[in-house]
ROLUMLO-49915 format. One record per residue (C-alpha): x, y, z; residue number from 0; residue in one letter. Coordinates in nm, 2 decimals, padded with zeros to 4 digits. Layout:
N
ATOM      X      Y      Z   k r
ATOM      X      Y      Z NUM A
...
REM end
This chain:
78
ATOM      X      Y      Z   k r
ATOM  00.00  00.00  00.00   0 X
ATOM  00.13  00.34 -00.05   1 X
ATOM  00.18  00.56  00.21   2 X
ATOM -00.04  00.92  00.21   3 X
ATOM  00.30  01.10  00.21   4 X
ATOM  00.39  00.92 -00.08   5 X
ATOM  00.59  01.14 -00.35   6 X
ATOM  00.48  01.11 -00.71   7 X
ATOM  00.77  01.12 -00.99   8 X
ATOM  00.75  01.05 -01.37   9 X
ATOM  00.98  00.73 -01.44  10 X
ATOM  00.96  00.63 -01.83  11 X
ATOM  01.02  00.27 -01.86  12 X
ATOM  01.12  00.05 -02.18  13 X
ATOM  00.83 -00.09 -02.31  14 X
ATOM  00.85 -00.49 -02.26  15 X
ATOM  01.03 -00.38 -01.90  16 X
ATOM  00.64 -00.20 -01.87  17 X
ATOM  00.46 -00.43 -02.02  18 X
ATOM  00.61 -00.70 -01.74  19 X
ATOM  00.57 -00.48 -01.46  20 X
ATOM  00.19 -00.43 -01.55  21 X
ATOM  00.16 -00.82 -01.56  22 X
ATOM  00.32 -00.91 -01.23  23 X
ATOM  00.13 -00.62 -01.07  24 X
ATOM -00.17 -00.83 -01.22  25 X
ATOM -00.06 -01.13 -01.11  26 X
ATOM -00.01 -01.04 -00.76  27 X
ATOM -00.25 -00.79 -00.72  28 X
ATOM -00.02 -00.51 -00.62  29 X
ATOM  00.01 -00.17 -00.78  30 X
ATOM  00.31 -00.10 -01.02  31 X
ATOM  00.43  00.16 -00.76  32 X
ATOM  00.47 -00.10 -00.49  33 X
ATOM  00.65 -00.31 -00.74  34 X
ATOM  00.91  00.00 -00.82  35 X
ATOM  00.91  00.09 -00.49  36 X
ATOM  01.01 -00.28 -00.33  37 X
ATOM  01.27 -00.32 -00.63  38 X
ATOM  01.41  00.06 -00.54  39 X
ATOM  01.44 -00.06 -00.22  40 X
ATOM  01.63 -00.40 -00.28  41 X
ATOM  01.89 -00.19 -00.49  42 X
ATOM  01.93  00.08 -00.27  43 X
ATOM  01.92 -00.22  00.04  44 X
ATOM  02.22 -00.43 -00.21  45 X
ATOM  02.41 -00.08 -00.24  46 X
ATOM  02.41 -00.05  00.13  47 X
ATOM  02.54 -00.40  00.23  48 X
ATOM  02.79 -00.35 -00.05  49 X
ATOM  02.92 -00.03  00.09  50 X
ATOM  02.94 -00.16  00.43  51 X
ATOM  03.15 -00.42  00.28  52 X
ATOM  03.43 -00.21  00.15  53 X
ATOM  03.41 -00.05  00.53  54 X
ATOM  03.42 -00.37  00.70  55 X
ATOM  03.77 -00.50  00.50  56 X
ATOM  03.94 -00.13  00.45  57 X
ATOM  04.21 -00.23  00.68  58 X
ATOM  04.30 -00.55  00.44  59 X
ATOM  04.59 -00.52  00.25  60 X
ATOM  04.58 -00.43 -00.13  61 X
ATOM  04.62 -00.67 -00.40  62 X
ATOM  04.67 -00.63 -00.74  63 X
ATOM  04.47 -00.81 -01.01  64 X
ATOM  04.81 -00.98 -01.13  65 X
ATOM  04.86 -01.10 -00.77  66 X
ATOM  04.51 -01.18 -00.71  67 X
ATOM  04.58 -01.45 -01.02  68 X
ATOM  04.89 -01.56 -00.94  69 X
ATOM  04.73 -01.70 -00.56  70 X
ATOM  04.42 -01.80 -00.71  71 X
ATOM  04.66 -02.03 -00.96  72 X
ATOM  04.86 -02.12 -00.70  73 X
ATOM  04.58 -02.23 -00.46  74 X
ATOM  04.42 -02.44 -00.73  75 X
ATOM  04.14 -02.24 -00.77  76 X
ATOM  04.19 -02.13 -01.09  77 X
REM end
């Protein structure tokens, strides 16, 4: 459901990307803005955990992409 203080913005989409967001809104009975509003928030939410990622393993040392190779080879992994 969306919320009273809900903001209203004009989003054009591609047309097969509209034409499946009107059928799963069908499908599940939701409206189209809950749909771009739940998948907003999964990419923003994704962003997030990404970010604290980096913030969590700043202290690790840098590796290059050579390097990163070269142990991946030597582990077997590769």
């Amino acid at each position: 459901m969306i919320e009273t203080s809900a903001k209203r913005a004009t989003v054009y989409f591609e047309p097969a990307l509209h034409q499946a967001i009107r059928l799963k809104a069908a499908h599940t009975n939701r409206s189209i803005s809950e749909i771009v509003n739940d998948a907003v928030r999964f990419a923003l939410r994704e962003d997030e955990e990404d970010l604290a990622a980096f913030d969590k393993r700043v202290a690790e040392p840098l590796m290059s992409y050579e390097a990163l190779l070269k142990d991946l080879k030597a582990h077997g992994k590769l």
